[in-house]
N, CA, C and O atoms as a MOPAC input file, in Angstrom:
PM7 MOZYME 1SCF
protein

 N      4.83100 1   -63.76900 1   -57.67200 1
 C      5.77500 1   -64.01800 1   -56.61000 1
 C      5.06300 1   -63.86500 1   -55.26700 1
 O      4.27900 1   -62.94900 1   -55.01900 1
 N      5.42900 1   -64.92100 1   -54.35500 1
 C      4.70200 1   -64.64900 1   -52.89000 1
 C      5.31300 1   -63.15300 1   -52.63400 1
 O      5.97000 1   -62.34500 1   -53.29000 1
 N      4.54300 1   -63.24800 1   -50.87600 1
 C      5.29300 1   -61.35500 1   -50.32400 1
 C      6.45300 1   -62.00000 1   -49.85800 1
 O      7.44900 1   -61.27900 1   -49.80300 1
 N      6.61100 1   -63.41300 1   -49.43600 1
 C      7.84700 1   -63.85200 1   -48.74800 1
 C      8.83200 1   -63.62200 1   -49.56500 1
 O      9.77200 1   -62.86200 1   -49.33100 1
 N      8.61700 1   -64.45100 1   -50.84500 1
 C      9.62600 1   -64.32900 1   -51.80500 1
 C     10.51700 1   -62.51700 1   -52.23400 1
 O     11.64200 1   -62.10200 1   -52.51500 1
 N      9.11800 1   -61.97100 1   -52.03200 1
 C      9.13600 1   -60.47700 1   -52.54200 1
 C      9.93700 1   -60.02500 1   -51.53000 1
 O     10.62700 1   -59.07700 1   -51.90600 1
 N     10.09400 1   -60.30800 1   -50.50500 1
 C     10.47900 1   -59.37900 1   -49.24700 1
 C     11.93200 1   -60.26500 1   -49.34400 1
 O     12.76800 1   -59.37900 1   -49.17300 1
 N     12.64700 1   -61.48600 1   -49.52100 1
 C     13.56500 1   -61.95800 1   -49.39100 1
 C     14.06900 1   -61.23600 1   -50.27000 1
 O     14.85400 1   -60.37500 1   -49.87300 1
 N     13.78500 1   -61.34000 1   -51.79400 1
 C     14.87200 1   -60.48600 1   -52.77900 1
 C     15.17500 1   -59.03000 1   -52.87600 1
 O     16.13000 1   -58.42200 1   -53.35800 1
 N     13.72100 1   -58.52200 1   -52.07700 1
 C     14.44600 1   -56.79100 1   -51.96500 1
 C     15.65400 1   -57.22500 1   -50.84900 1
 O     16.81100 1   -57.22500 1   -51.26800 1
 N     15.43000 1   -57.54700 1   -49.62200 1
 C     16.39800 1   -57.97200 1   -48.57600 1
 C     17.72600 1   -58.13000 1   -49.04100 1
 O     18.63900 1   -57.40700 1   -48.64200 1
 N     17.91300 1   -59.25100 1   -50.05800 1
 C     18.93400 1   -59.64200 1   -50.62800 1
 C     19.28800 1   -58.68400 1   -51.81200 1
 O     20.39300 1   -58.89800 1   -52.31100 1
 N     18.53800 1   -57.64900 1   -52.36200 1
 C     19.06900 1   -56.58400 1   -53.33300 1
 C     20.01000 1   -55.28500 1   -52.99400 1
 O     20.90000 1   -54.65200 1   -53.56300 1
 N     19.12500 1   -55.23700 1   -51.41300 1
 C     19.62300 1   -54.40600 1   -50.52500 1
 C     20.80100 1   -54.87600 1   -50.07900 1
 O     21.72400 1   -54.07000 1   -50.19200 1
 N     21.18600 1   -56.36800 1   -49.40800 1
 C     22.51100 1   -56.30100 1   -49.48700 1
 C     23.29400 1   -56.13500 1   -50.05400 1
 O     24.38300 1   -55.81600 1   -49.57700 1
 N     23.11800 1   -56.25000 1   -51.06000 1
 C     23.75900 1   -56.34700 1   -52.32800 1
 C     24.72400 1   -54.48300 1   -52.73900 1
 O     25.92400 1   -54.28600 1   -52.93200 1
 N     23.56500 1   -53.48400 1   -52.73200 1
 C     23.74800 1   -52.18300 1   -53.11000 1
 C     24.78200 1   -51.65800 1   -51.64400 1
 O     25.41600 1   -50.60500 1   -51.72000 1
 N     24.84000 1   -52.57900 1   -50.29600 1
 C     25.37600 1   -51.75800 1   -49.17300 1
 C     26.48500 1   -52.54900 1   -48.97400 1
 O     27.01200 1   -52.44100 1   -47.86700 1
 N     27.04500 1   -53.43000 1   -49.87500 1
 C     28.16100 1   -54.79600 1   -49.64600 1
 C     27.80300 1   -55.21400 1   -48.73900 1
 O     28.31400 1   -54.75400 1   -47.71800 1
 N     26.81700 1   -56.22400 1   -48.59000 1
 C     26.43300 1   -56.88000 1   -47.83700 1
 C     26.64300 1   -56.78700 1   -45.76900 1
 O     27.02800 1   -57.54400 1   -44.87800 1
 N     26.08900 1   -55.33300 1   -45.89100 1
 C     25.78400 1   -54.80200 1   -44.32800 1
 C     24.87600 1   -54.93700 1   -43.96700 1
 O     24.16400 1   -54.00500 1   -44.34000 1
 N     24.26700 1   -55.74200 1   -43.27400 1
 C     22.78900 1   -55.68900 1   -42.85800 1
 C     22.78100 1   -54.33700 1   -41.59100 1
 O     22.95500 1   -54.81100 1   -40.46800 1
 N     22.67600 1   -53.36800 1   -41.59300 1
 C     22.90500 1   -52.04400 1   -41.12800 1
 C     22.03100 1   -51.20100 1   -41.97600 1
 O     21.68500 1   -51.24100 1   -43.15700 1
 N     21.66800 1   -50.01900 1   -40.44700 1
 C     21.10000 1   -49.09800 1   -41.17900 1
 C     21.50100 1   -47.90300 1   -42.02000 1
 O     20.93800 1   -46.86800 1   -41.66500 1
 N     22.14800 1   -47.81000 1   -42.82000 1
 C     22.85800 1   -46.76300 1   -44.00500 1
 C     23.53300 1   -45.60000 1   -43.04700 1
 O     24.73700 1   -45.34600 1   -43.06300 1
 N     22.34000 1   -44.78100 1   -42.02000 1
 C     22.31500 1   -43.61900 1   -41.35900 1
 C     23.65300 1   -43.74800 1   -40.44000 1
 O     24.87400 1   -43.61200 1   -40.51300 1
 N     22.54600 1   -44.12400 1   -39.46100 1
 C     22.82400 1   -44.51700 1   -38.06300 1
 C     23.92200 1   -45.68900 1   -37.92000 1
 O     24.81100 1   -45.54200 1   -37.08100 1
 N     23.89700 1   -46.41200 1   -38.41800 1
 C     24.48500 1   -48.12700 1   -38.21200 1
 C     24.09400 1   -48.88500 1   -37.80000 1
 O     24.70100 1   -49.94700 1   -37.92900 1
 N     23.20800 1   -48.87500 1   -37.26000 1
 C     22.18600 1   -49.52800 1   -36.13500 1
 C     21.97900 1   -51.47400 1   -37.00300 1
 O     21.70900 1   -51.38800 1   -38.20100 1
 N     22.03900 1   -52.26600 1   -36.71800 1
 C     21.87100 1   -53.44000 1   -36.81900 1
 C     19.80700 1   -53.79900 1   -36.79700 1
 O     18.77000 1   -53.24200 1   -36.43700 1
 N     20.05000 1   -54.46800 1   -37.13500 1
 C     18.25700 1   -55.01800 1   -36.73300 1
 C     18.03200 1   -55.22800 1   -35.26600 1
 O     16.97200 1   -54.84300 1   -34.77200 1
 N     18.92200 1   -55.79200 1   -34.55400 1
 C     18.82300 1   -55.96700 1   -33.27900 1
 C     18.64800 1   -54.63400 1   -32.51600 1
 O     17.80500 1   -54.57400 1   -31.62200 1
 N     19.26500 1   -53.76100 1   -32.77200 1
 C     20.07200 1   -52.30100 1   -31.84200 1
 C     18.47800 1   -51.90200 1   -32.21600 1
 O     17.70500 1   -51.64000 1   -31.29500 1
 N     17.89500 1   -51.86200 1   -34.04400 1
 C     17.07000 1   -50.86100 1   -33.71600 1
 C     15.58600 1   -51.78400 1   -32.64100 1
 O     14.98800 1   -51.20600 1   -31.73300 1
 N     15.39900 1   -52.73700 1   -32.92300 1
 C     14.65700 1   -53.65400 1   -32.03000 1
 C     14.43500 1   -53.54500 1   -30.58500 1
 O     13.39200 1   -53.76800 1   -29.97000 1
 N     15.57100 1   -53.17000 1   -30.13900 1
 C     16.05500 1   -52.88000 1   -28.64600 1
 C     16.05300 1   -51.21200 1   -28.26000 1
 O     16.11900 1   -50.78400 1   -27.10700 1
 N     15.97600 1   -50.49300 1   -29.31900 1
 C     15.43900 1   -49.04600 1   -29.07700 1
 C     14.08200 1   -48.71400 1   -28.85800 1
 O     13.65900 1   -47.82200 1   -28.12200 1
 N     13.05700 1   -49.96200 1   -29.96200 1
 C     11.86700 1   -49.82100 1   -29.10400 1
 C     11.02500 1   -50.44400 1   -28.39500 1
 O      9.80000 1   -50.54800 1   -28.44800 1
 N     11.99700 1   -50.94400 1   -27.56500 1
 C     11.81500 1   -52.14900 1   -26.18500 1
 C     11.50700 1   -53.51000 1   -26.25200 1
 O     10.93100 1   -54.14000 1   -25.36400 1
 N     12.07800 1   -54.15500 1   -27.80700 1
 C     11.89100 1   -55.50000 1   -27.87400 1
 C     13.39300 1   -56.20100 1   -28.14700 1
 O     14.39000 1   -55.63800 1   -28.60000 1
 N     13.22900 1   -57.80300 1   -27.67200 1
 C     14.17200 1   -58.19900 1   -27.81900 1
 C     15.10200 1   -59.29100 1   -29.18700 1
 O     14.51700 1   -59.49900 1   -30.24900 1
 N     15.93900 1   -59.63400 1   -29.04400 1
 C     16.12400 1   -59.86300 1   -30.86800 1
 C     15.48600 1   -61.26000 1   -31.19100 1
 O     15.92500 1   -61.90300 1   -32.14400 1
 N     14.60300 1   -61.67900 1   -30.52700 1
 C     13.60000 1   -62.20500 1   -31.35400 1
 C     12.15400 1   -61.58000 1   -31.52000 1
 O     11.30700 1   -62.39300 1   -31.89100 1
 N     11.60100 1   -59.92700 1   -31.25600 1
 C     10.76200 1   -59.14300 1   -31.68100 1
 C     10.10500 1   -58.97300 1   -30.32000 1
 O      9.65100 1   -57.83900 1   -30.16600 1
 N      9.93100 1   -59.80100 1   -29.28700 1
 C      9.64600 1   -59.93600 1   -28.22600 1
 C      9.22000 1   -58.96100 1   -27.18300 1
 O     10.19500 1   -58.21200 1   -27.24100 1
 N      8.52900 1   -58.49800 1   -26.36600 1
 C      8.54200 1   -57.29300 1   -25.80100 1
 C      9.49200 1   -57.04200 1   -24.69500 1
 O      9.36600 1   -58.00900 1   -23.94300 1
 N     10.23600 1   -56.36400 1   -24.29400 1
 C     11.61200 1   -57.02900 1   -23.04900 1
 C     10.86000 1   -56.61900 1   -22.07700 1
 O     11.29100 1   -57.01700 1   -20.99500 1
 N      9.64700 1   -55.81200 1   -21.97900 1
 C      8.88300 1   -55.15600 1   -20.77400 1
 C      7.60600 1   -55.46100 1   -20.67000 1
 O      6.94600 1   -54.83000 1   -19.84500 1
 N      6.71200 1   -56.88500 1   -21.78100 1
 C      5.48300 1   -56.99400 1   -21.44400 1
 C      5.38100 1   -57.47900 1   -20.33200 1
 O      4.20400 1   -57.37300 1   -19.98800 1
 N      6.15900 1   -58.10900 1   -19.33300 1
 C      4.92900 1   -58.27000 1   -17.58200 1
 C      4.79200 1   -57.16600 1   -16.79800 1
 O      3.83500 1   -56.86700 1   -16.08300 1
 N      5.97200 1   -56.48600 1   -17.00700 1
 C      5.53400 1   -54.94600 1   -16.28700 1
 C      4.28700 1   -54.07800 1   -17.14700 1
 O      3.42500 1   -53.44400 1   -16.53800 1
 N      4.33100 1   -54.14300 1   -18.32800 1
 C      3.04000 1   -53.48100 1   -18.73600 1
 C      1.98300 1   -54.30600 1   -19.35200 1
 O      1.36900 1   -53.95000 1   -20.35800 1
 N      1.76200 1   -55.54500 1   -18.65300 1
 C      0.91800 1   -56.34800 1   -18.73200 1
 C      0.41100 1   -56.14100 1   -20.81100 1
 O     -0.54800 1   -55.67000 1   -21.42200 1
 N      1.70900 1   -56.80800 1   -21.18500 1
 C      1.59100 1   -56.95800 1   -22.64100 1
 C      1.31000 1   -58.13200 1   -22.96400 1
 O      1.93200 1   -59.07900 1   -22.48400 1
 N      0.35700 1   -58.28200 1   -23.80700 1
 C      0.38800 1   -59.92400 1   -24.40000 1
 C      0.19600 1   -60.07600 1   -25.91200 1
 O     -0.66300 1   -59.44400 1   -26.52700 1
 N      1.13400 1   -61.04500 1   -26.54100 1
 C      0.91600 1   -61.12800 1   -27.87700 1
 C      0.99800 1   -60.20600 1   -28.61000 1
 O      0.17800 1   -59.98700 1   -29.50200 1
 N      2.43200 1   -59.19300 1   -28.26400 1
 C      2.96400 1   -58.07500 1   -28.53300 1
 C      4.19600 1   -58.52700 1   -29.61700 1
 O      4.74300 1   -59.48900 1   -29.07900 1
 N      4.79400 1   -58.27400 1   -30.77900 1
 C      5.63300 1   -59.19600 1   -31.45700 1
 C      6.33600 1   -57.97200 1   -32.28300 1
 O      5.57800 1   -57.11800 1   -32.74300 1
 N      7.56300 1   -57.85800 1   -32.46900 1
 C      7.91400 1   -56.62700 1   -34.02800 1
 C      8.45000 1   -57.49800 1   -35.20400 1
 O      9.53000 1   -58.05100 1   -34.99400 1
 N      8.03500 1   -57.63800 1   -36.03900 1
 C      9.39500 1   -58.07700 1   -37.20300 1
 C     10.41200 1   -57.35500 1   -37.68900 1
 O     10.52900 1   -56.14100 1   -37.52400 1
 N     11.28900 1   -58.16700 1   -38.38900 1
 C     12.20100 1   -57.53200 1   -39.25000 1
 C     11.97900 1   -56.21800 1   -40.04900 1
 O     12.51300 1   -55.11400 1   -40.15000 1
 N     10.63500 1   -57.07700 1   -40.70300 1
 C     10.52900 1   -55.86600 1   -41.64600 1
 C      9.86500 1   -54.17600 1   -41.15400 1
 O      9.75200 1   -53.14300 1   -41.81400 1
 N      9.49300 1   -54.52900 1   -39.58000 1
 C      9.06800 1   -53.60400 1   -39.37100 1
 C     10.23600 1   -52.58400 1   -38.98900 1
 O      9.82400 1   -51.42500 1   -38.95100 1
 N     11.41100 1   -52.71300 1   -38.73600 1
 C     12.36900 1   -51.99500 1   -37.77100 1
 C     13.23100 1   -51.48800 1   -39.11700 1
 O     13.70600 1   -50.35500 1   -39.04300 1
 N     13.46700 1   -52.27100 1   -40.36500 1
 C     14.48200 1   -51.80400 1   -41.38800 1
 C     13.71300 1   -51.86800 1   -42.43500 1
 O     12.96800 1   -52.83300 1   -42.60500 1
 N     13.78200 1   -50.85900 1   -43.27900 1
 C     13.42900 1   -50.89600 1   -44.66200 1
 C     14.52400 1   -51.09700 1   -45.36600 1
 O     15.62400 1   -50.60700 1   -45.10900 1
 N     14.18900 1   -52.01700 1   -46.51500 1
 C     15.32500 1   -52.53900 1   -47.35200 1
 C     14.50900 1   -52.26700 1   -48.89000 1
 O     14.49600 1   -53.12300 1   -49.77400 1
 N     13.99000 1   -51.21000 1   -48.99000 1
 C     13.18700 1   -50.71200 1   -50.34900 1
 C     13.93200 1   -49.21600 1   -50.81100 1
 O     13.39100 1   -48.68000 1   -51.77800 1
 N     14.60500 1   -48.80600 1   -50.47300 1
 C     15.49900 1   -47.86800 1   -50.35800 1
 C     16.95300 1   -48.08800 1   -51.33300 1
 O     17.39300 1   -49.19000 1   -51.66200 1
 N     17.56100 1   -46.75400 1   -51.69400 1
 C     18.82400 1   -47.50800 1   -52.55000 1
 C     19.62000 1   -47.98100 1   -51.01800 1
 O     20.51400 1   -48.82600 1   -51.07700 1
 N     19.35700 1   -47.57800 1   -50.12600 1
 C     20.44700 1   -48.71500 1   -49.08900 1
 C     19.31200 1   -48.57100 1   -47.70700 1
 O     18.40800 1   -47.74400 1   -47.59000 1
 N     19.71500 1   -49.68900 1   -46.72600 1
 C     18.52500 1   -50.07700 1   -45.87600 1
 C     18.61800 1   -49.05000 1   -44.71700 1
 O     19.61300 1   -48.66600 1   -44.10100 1
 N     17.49800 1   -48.75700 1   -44.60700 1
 C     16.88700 1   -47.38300 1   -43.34800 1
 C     16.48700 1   -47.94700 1   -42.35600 1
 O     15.91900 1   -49.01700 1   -42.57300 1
 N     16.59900 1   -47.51700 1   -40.97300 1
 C     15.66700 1   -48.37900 1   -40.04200 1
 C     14.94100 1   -46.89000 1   -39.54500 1
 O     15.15200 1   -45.67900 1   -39.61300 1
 N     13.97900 1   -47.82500 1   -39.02200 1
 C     12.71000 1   -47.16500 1   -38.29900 1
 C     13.02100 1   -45.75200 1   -37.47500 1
 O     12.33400 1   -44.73100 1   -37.49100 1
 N     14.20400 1   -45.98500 1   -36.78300 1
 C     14.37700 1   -44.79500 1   -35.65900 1
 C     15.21500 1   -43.53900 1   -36.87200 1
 O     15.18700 1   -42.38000 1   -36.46000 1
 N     15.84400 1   -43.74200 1   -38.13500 1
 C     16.42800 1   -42.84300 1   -38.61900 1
 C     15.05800 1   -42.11100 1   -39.33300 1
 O     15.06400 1   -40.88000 1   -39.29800 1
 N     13.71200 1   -42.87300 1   -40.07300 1
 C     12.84000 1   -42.62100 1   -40.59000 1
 C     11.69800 1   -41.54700 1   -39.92000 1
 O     10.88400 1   -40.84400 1   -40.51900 1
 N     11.95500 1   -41.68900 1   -38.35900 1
 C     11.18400 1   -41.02900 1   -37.52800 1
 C     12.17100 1   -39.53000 1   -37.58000 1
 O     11.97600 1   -38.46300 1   -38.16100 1
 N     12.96400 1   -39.87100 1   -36.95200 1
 C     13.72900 1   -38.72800 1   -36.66900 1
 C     13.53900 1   -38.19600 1   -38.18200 1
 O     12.39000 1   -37.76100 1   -38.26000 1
 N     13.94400 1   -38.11500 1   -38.92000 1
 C     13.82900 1   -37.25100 1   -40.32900 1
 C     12.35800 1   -36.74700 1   -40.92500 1
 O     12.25200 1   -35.84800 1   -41.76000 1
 N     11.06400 1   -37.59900 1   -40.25700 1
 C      9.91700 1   -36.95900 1   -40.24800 1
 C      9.61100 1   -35.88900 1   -39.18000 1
 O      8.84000 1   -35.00900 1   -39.56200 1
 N     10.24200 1   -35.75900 1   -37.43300 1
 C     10.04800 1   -34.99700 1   -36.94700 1
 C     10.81300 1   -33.64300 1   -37.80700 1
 O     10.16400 1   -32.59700 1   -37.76600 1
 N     11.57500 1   -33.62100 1   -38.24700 1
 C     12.96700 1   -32.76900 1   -38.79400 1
 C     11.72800 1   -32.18900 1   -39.78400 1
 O     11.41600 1   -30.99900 1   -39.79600 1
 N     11.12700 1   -33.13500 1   -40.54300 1
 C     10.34900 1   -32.24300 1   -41.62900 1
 C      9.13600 1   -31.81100 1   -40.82200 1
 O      8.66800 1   -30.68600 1   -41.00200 1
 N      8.67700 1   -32.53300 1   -40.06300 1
 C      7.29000 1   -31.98500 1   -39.80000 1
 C      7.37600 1   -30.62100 1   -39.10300 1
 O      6.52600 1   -29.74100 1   -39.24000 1
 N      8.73600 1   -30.50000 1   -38.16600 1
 C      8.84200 1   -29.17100 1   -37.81500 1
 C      9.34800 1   -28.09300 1   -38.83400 1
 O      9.79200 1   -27.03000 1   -38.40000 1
 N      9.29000 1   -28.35100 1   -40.21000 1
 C      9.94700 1   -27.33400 1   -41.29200 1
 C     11.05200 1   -26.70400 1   -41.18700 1
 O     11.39400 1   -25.53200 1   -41.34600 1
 N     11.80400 1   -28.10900 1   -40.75800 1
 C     13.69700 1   -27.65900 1   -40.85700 1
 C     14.41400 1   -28.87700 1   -41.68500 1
 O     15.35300 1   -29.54400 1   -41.25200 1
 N     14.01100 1   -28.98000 1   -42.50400 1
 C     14.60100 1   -29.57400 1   -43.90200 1
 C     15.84800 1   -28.57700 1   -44.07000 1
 O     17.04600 1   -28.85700 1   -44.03300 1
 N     15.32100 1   -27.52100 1   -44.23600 1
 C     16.69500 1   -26.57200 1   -44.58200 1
 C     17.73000 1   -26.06400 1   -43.81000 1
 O     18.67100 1   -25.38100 1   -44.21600 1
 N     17.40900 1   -26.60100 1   -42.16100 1
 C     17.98300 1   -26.65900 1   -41.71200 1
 C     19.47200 1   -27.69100 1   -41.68700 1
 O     20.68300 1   -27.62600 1   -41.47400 1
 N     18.30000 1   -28.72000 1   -42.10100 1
 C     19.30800 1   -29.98100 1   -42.27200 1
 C     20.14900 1   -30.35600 1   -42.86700 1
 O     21.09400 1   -31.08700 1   -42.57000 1
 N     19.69000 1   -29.58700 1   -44.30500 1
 C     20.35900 1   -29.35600 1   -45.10000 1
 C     21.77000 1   -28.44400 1   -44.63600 1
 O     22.87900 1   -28.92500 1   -44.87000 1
 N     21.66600 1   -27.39900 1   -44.11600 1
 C     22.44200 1   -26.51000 1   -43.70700 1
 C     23.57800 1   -27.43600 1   -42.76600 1
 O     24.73800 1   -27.40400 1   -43.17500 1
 N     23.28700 1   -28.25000 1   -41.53400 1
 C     24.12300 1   -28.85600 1   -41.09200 1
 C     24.79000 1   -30.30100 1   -41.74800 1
 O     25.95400 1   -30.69100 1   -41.66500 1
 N     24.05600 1   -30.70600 1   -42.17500 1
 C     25.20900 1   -31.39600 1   -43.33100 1
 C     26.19800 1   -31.09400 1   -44.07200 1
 O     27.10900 1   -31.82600 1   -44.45900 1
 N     25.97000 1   -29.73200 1   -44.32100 1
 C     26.67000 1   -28.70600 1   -45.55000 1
 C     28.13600 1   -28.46800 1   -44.83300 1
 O     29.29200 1   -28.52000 1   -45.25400 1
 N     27.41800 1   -28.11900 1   -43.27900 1
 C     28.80100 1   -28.05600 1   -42.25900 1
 C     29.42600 1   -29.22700 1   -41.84700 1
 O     30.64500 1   -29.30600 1   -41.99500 1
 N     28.77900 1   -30.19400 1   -41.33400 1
 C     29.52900 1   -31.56000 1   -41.20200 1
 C     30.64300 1   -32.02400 1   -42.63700 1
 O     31.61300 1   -32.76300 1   -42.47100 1
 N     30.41900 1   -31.67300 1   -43.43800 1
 C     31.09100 1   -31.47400 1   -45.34200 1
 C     32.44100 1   -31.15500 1   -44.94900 1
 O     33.52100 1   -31.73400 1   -44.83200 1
 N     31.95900 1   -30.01600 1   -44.79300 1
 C     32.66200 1   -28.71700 1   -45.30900 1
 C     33.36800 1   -28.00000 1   -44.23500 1
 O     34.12000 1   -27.06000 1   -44.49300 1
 N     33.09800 1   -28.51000 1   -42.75800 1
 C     33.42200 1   -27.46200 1   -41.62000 1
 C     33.79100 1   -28.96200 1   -40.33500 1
 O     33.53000 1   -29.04900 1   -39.13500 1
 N     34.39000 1   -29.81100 1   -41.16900 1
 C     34.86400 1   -30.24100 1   -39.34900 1
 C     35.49600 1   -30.16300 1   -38.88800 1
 O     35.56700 1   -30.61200 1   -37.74400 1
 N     36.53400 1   -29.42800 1   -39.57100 1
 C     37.88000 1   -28.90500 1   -38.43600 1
 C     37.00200 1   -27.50600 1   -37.41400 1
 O     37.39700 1   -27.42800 1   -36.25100 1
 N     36.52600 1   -27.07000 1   -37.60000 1
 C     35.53600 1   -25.89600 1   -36.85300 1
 C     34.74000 1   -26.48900 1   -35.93200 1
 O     34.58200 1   -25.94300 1   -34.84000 1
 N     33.93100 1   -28.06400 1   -36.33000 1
 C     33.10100 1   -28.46700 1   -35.55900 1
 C     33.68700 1   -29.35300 1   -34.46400 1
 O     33.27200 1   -29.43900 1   -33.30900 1
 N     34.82900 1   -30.06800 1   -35.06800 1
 C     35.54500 1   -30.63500 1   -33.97300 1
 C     36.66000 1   -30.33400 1   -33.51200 1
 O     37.19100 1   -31.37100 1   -33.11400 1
 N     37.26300 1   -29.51700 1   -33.36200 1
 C     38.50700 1   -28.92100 1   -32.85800 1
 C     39.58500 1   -29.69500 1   -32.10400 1
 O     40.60000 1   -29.11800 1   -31.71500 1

């Protein structure tokens, strides 16, 4: 199978497992939203290369959402959850999920 082919049917497997949301599972974030979080526009584009004298600067799809996942992740939820581990508060995280569960009449009053 080409990578094109390969990358269309995870794409399309992934819709499949999220009823067809092209969204990021987490966050919600669209392909566009996360695109535009790190300063490109929704055709991958840079929205700020003449001010920082960018050229032949480009993002794809596949770079902003993973769709290899049981449901599709984008880039900015993947970061954030590596800073979370790299600072060794996994168990933290754990811990506030446990409360978001279990405690939102407490958390949101």
């Amino acid at each position: 199978m080409s990578d094109i082919t390969t990358e269309f049917r995870r794409w399309f497997e992934a819709l499949d497992r999220s009823g067809g949301k092209d969204r990021c599972y987490l966050c919600r974030r669209a392909p566009a939203e996360v695109k535009n979080f790190f300063g490109f526009d929704e055709d991958g584009q840079a929205t700020e290369a003449a001010t920082f004298g960018l050229e032949d600067v480009t993002l794809e799809k596949s770079d902003i959402l993973s769709y290899r996942s049981l449901r599709p992740i984008c880039a900015v939820c993947q970061l954030n959850l590596e800073g979370i581990m790299a600072l060794g508060e996994g168990a933290v995280l754990l811990e506030v999920l446990r409360e978001m569960r279990e405690e939102r009449d407490r958390l949101w009053p």
